[in-house]
N, C-alpha and C positions, 0 to 999 in steps of 0.2 A: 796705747796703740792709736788712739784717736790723734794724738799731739803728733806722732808720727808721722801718721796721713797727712793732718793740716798743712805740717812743715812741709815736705815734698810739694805738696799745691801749691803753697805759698810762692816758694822759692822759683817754681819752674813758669809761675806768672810772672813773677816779677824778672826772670832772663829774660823771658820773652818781650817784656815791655824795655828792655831796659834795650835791645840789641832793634826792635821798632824803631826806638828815640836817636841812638846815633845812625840808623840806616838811613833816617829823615831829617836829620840835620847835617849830614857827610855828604850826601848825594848830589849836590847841588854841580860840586865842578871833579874832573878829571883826579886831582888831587883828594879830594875827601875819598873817590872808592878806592885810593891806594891804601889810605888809611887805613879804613873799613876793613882790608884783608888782612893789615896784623892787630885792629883792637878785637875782631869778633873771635879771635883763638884764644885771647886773653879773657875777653866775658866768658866763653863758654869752659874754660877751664876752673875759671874761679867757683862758679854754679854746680860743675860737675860733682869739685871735690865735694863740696858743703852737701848734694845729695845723696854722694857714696857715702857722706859720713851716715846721714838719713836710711838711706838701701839697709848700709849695717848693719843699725837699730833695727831693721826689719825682719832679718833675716834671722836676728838672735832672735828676737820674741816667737819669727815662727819656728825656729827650735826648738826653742823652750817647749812649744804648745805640741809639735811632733817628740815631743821624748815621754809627754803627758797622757800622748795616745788623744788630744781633747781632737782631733781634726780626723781620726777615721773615721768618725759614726757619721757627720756629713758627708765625708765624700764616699761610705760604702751605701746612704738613704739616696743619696744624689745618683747615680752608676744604677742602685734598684729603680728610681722611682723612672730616670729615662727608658730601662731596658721595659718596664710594667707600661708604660704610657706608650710606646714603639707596637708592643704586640697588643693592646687592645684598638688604638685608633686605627691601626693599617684595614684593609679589606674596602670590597663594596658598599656601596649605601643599597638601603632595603625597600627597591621601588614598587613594589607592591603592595608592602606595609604601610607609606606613604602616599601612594594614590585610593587604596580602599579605607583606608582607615584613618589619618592624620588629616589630608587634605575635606575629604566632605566635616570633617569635625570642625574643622575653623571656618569652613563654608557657611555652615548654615548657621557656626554663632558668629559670622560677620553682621553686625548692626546696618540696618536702613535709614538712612536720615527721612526725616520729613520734612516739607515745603510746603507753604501754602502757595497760593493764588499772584500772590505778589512774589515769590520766593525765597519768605524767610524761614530760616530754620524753625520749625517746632518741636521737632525732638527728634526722636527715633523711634526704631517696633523692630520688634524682632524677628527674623526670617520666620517663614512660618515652618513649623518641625525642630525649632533651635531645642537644645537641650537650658536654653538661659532664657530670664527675661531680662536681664541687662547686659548687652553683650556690647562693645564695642565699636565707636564707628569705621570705617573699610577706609585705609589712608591710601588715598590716590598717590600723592608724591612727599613723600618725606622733605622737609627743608631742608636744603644744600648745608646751610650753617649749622643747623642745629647736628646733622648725620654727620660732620665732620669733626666739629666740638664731640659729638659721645663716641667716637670713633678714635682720638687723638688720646679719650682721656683712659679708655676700656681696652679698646683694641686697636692698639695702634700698626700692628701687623697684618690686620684684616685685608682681601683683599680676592677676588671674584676671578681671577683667571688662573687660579690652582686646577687643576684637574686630574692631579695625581692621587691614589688607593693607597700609593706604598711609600712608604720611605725614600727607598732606591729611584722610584721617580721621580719626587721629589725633589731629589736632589741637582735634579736638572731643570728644574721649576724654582719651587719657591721654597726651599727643605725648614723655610723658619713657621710657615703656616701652612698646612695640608687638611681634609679633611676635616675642617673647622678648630682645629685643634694648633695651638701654638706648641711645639715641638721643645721648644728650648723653655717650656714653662718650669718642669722639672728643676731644669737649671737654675733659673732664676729661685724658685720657692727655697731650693736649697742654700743658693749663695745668700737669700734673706735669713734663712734660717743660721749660717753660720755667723751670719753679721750681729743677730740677736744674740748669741753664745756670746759671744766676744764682747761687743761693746754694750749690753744693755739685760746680760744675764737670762736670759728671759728663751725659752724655746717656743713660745707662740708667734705665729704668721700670719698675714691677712692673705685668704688666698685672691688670686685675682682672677675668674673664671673669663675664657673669651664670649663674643656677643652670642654666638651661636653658641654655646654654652648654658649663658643665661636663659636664653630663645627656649631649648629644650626644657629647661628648671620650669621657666614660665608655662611653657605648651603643658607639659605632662602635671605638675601641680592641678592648672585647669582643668583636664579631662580625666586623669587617672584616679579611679576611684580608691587604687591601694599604691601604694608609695613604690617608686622607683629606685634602685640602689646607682650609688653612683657609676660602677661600670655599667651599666643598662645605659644610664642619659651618655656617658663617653660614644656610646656604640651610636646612641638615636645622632650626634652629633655629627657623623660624615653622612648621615642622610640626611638631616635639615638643609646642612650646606649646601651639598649637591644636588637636590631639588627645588632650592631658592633662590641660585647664584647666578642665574641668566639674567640677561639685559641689565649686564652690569650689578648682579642683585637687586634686583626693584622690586620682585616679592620677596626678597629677604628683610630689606629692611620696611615692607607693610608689615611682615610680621611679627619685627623687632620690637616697631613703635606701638603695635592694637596690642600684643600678647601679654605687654607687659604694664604692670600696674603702678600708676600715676600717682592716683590717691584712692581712697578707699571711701566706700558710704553704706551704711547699712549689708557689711560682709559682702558688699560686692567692690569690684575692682572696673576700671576705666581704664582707656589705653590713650593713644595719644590727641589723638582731633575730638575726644568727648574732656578733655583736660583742659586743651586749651579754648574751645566752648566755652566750657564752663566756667573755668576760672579769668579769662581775658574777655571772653566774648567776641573771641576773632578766627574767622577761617587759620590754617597753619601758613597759608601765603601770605599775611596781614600782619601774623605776629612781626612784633622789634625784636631785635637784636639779644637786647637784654632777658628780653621775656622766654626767649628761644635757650639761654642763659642756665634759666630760673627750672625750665623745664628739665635741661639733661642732670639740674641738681637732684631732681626729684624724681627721675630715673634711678639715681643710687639710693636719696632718700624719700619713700609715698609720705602722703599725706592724708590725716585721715581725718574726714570731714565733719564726723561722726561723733567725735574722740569730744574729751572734756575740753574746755578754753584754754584751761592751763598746759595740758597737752599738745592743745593744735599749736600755742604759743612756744612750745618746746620747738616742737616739729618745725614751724615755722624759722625759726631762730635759724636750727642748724641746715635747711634748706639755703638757707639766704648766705651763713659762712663755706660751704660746699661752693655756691655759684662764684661766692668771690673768689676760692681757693682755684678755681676754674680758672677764670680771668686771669689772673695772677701767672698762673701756671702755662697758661696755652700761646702756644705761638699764631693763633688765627685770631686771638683777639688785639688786632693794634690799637684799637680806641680802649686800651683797657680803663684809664683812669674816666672817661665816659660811661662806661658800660659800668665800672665802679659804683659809680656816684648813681645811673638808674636803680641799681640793685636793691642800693640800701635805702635808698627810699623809696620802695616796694612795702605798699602795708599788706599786713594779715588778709587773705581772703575772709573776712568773717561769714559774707555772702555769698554767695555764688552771684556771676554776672547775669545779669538778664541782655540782651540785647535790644537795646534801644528804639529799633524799629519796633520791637514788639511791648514794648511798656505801655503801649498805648490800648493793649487786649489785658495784659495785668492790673493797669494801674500802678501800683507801687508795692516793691518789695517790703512784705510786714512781717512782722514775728507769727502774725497768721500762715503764711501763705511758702515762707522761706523751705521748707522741707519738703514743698510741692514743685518745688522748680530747682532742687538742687545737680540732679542730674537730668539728661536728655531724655533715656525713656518715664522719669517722674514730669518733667515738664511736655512731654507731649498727651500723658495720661492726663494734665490738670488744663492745658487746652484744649484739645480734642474730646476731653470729654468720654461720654459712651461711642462716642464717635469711631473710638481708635479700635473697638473689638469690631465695628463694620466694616473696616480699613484689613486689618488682620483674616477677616473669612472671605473678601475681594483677592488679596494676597492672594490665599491658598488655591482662590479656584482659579484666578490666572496663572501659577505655578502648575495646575496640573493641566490647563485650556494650550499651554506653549511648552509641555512637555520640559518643565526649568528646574534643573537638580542641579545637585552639587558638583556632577558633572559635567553642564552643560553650560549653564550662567550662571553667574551672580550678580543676583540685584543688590544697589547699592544709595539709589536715591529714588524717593515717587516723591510726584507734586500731586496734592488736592485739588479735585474739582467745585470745592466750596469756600466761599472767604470764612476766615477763620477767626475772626472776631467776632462780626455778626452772631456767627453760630454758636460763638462761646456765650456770651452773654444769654442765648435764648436756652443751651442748656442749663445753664445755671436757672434762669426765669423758672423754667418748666420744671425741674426738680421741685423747686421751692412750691409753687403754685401747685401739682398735679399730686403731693404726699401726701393730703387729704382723700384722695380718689382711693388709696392707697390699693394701685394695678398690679398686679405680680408682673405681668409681658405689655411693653409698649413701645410701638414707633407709630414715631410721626415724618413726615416727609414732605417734602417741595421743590418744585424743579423748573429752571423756567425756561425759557423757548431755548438758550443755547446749548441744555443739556446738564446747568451747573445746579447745585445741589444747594440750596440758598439757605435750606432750614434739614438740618437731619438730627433725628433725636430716638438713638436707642436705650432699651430696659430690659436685660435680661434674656436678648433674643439672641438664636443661631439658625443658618442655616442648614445643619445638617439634619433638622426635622422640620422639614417645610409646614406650617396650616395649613388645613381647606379652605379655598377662597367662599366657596359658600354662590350663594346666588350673584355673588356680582361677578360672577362667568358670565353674565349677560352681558356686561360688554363687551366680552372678544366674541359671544354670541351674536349678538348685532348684527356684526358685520357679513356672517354666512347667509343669514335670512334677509339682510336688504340685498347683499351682493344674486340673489335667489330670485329678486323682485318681489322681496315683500314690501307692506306700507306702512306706514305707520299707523293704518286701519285697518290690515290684514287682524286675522282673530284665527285661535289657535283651538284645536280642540286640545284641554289639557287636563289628560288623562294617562295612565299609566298604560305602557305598551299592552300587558295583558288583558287592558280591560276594554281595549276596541279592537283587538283579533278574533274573529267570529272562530268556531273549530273547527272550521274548514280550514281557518288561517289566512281568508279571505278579510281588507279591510273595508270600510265603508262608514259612510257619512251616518247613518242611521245605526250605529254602533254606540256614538254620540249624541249626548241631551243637548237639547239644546241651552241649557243653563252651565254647560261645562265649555263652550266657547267661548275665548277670551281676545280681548284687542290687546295688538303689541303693545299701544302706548299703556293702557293700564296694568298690561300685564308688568311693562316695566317701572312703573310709578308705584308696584307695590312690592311688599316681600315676597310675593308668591316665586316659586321656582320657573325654570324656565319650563315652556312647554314638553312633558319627553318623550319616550322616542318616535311619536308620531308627530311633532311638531317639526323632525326633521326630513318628514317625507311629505307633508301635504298641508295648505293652508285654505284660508277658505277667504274669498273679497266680496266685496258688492261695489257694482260699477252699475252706470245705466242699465248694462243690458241685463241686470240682473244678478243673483247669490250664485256666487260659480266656485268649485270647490277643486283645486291646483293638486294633482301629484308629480310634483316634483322632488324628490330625493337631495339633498345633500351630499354629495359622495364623498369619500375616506380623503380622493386627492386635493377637495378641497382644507378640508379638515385639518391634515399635514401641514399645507399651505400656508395655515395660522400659524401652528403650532413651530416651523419653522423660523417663519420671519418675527414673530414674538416671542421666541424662548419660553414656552408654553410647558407647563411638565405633568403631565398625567399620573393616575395610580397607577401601579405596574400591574401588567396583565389585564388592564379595561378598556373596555372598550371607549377609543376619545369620542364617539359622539355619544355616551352614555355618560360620560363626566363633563361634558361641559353641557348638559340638560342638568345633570343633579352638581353642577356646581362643584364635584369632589376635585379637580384640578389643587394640585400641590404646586405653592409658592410662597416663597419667604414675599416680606412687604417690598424688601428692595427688588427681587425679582418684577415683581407685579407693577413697582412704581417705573421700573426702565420700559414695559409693555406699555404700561398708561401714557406713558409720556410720548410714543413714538403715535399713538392713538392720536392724543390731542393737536398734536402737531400736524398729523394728515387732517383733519377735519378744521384746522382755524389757521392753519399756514401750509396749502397742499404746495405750492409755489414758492417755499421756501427753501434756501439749505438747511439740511437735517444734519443737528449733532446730537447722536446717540447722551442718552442719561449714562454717565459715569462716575464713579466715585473719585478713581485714581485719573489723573488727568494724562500723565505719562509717567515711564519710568526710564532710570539710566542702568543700564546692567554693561559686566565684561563677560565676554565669551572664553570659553577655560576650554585649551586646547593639550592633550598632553599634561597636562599638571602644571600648564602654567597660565597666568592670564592676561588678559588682550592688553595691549598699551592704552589704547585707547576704549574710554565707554563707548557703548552704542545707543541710541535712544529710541524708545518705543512708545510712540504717542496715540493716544483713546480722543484725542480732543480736535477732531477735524471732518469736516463735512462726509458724512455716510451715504455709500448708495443705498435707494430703496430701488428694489425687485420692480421691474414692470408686473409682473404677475399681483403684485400685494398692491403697487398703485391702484389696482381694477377694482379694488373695492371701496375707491373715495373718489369716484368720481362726481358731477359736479350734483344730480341728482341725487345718488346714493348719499353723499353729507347729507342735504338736507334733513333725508328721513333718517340720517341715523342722530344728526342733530335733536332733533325731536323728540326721539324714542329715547335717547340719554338725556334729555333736560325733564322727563315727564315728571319723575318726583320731583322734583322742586316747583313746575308751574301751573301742572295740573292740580285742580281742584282737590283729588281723590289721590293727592302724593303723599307719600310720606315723609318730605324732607323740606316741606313749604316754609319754614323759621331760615333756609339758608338763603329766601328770594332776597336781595338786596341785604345781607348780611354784613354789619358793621362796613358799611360804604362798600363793600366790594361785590363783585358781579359774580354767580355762579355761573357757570354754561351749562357743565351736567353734574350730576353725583348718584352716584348709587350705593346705598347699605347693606349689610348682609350681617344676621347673627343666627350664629347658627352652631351650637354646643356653647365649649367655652373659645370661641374663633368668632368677632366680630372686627366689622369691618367699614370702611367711610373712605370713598374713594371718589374722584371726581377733579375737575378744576376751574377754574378763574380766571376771571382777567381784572387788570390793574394795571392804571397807565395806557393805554394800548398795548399790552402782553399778557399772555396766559401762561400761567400756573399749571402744572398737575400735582395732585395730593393725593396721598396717602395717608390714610389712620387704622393701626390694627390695636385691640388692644388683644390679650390670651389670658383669661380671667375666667377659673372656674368657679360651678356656683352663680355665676352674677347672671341679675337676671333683665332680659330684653331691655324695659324701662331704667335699670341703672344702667346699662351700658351705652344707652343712646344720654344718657346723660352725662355720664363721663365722656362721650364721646363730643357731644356739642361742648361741654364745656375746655379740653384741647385743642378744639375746632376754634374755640374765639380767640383763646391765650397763642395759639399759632398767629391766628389773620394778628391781630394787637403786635404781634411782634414782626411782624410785614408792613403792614401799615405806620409803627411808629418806634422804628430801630433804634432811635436815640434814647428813648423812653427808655429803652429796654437797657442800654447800656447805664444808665443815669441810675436804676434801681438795682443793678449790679452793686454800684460802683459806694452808693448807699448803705446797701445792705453789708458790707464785705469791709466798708473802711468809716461807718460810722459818719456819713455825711462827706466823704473829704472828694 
């Protein structure tokens, strides 16, 4: 049968070449087309007969095989399999099921890229509430080349302005693809299948499932926890389509290229822009030609990164004759014998790429360090450090501060408010150095006048159980009692509310000793707490005219007033001017270091622009309208000059700094401080600093200047058991390994670099 075939081919090229050859040597003059009309009846008859002898042959053999009965069992599988594929694909797609249930599932395991400072990628992190930690990056725009290469080779019928449920519609559309489903598949599986009978004995088939097909395979694998039959995915298949196939399918094919798995690393899977990351090192607008090639081969075949040498070398191998078969095969490759020749000399990823800008925070890729940077979210875990679990609970609280669900937006890119090498090397430092201390909870922190985050170093911390600040309430205290007109000689009686209410409930100076009056500045140079609750209604001064004793109250709306424009958080149900006398105020360090910072700012740059303390500097997200989403990102940026309230200005006016000045630098320059080791500490300048230990929550807060700019810091550590004296010693000794790595960056890189590669 085959020789058959050949012949009729053969023969019916070669009339036609042959009736070419004299059309284009006759044609010249009047007389050749005379010709031409009596030799082309004599070629086409010579041809004819020689194929009718061929037809014959053909006819007997299908004889033979209809007297055998070998041809009903096809064409009665073929007739079922059209009439069984007709009545499952027809109907609606299920838009309920796929806006409550499908769409927030690939929302929230859409992956975030990271950026630093300069904007290069650091990895990724996962939406906050994702059901993954490795999810996939969000493809903005599919490559023209490459979507049309896997589209040529998969599904070549594909095509986004079907909009027909039924057959019958269909049929005035597009009756060869409806409903994601190619119609005539049927057909074709069968005519494969009768071809294997025939010429190669054999009844197995390769089936060829369409894109939206695979989409489904891919989707429901990922999230279904028990296995779907195949009429189930036929059925999910005219709802994928018809909820992906607007704007030309441009979320159809994001979700072709993220859902479906590239290559594979420790049982997890990668989709398109975390492949070519990783494996090229190039955004998907950057890739070549050929690379773009290499990719749709490993769409049919993953690669698994994981796998033994000898394996990935298998793998590898039949990647690369796939991409050639590509080439070969496709009519969009015209440079095929170019793109050829890139292919094959395509080596083995044995590494994954690092990207170049960023070799200079690695160093160099080592047998140490290769499984730390193989994928996006492992390479932004081995940069970022503890960093990335501060990045992740920022996430969630701006997800729930802008109201951002899977309904609403999708985030897809943050940039950092901190350089991200500097900070890599000091996490490393600090690990190393601080595992003697051995701290259960610790951050350290630094921020400098524009808001950016210069040094940030977490240990086992979250926010969603804020500590007690403890006595260093006194500094957002401060600012009530100077804003009050106190002094920095005012003296406090401090004592417990019930112990100078007479029972009348009358109060009075003679209620207090006189050994229980305290001056603000000592009061603030020591650990003592703050004055309470009579320090918030009456002080007492000596001026010329004498010891004059003030009742003046602090009221609730001043109170608020802080607690608004600082992000202040109380116990619930307390009274706030009874916690911020006993210090009970609840805040994470990073909470407290965004108040500090805004503090330091008013008091040593009241005249300056103000950029809030932020972690995330901006982020790019698309708005999801309908179940579908925006063409264009939108961008939301933390990084630009803030107002401050005229109401919060009135407590830094040019007298009030002074004394609040003062009253914040008294431990360190007072005689009777507690923190006089930090005066002129390793070259640098304190302004103020205040400590607090108080259970297992202590605390070292304060800031600096350097260069002509100030510093604010943070140091918490959460260490039970530990007592006052080892805390203030672990505490100084953070305090130096921070400033050492402020003051001499390069050092700190250089001992990295040491440490890690053995001198190189």
């Amino acid at each position: 049968m085959n020789d058959v075939v050949w012949n009729i081919k053969l023969k019916m090229n070669s009339m036609l070449q042959e009736l070419k050859w004299h059309f284009n040597l006759k044609r010249r003059s009047m007389q050749g087309y005379l010709e031409l009309t009596t030799l082309f009846p004599k070629v086409l008859g010579i041809y004819m007969l020689a194929l009718l002898v061929d037809f014959g042959k053909t006819l007997v053999f299908l004889k033979n095989i209809i007297r055998q009965k070998v041809i009903l069992l096809p064409l009665f599988i073929m007739l079922t399999l059209l009439s069984y594929y007709l009545f499952l694909i027809a109907g609606e797609p299920e838009d309920i099921k796929f806006d409550k249930k499908f769409l927030p599932q690939y929302y929230y395991d859409t992956s975030i890229e990271i950026r630093d400072q300069e904007r290069r990628l650091a990895g990724s992190i996962s939406q906050p509430n994702s059901s993954t930690a490795n999810p996939s990056l969000f493809v903005d725009k599919v490559p023209t080349f490459f979507w049309n290469l896997l589209k040529e080779r998969i599904d070549p019928h594909l095509n986004f302005d079907n909009n027909a449920t039924t057959f019958f519609e269909a049929l005035g559309e597009n009756p060869r693809y409806f409903n994601g489903i190619d119609i005539l598949e049927p057909l074709v599986q069968s005519k494969n299948l009768v071809k294997n009978m025939l010429m190669e004995q054999s009844f197995s088939i390769d089936p060829n499932p369409t894109l939206t097909q695979r989409l489904v395979s891919s989707f429901m694998n990922r999230y279904s926890s028990t296995p779907i039959s195949n009429i189930e995915k036929l059925k999910l298949a005219k709802t994928f389509y018809h909820k992906l196939k607007a704007n030309n399918g441009l979320n159809f094919k994001r979700w072709v290229s993220s859902e479906h798995s590239f290559f594979h690393f420790e049982n997890q899977s990668y989709g398109l822009r975390d492949t070519a990351e990783i494996f090229f090192g190039k955004s998907l607008k950057n890739l070549t030609l050929a690379q773009q090639v290499i990719l749709v081969a490993m769409y049919q075949k993953s690669y698994h990164l994981d796998s033994s040498m000898q394996i990935q070398d298998r793998e590898w191998k039949e990647i690369k004759r796939v991409a050639i078969e590509i080439i070969d095969t496709s009519e969009l490759t015209l440079e095929s014998y170019f793109l050829t020749s890139q292919v094959t000399k395509m080596t083995k990823p044995n590494l994954p790429y690092f990207p170049d800008e960023l070799m200079e925070v690695i160093g160099k890729i080592t047998s140490k360090n290769r499984e730390a940077i193989s994928t996006l979210p492992l390479r932004s875990q081995e940069l970022l450090k503890s960093t990335k679990d501060v990045i992740t609970q920022e996430l969630d609280k701006l997800y729930k501060l802008f109201n951002i669900t899977p309904r609403t937006k999708l985030i897809t890119k943050i940039e950092l408010n901190f350089p991200i090498a500097n900070n890599f090397y000091f996490n490393n430092y600090l690990t190393e150095k601080s595992d003697a201390l051995d701290i259960d909870k610790l951050w350290v922190s630094v921020v400098n006048e524009e808001g950016e985050f210069i040094r940030l170093y977490q240990k086992n911390l979250g926010y969603q159980n804020p500590p007690q600040i403890g006595n260093i309430a006194k500094v957002f205290t401060s600012l009530l009692f100077v804003d009050r007109g106190d002094k920095y000689y005012s003296t406090y009686c401090n004592k417990a509310k019930e112990d100078i209410i007479d029972p009348t409930g009358h109060r009075g100076s003679l209620k207090c000793n006189s050994h229980s009056w305290i001056e603000a500045r000592r009061l603030f140079a020591t650990e003592s707490m703050l004055p309470l609750y009579d320090g918030f209604v009456r002080y007492r001064q000596q001026d010329r005219r004498g010891l004059h004793i003030y009742y003046e109250p602090i009221y609730s709306k001043k109170i608020e007033l802080l607690y608004r424009n600082l992000w202040l958080q109380t116990l619930q149900d307390n009274e706030p001017r009874d916690d911020f006398g006993l210090g009970k105020l609840q805040m994470t360090p990073l909470d407290f270091q965004v108040s500090l910072h805004k503090i330091t700012q008013m008091l040593y740059r009241p005249n300056s622009m103000f950029y809030d303390a932020k972690l995330i500097k901006n982020l790019s997200f698309y708005t999801i309208e309908k179940s579908h989403v925006a063409q264009k990102p939108a961008h939301l940026s933390f990084h630009s000059p803030a107002p401050i309230s005229p109401s919060f200005e009135s407590f830094f006016t040019s007298d009030k700094r002074s004394t609040l000045k003062t009253l914040l630098k008294a431990p360190i320059y007072q005689s009777y401080g507690t923190l006089r080791w930090m005066r002129n500490y390793r070259n640098i300048k304190f302004e103020f600093a205040q400590e607090s230990n108080r259970g297992d929550n202590h605390w070292l807060t304060g800031a600096f200047k350097k260069s002509g700019k100030h510093y604010s810091f943070v140091i918490y550590l959460g260490q039970k058991n530990l007592s006052k004296e080892s805390a203030k010693r672990a505490i100084e000794k953070i305090m130096e390994l921070t400033i050492i790595s402020v003051n001499n960056p390069k050092d700190i890189r250089h001992h990295y670099m040491e440490r890690v590669f053995g001198g190189v």
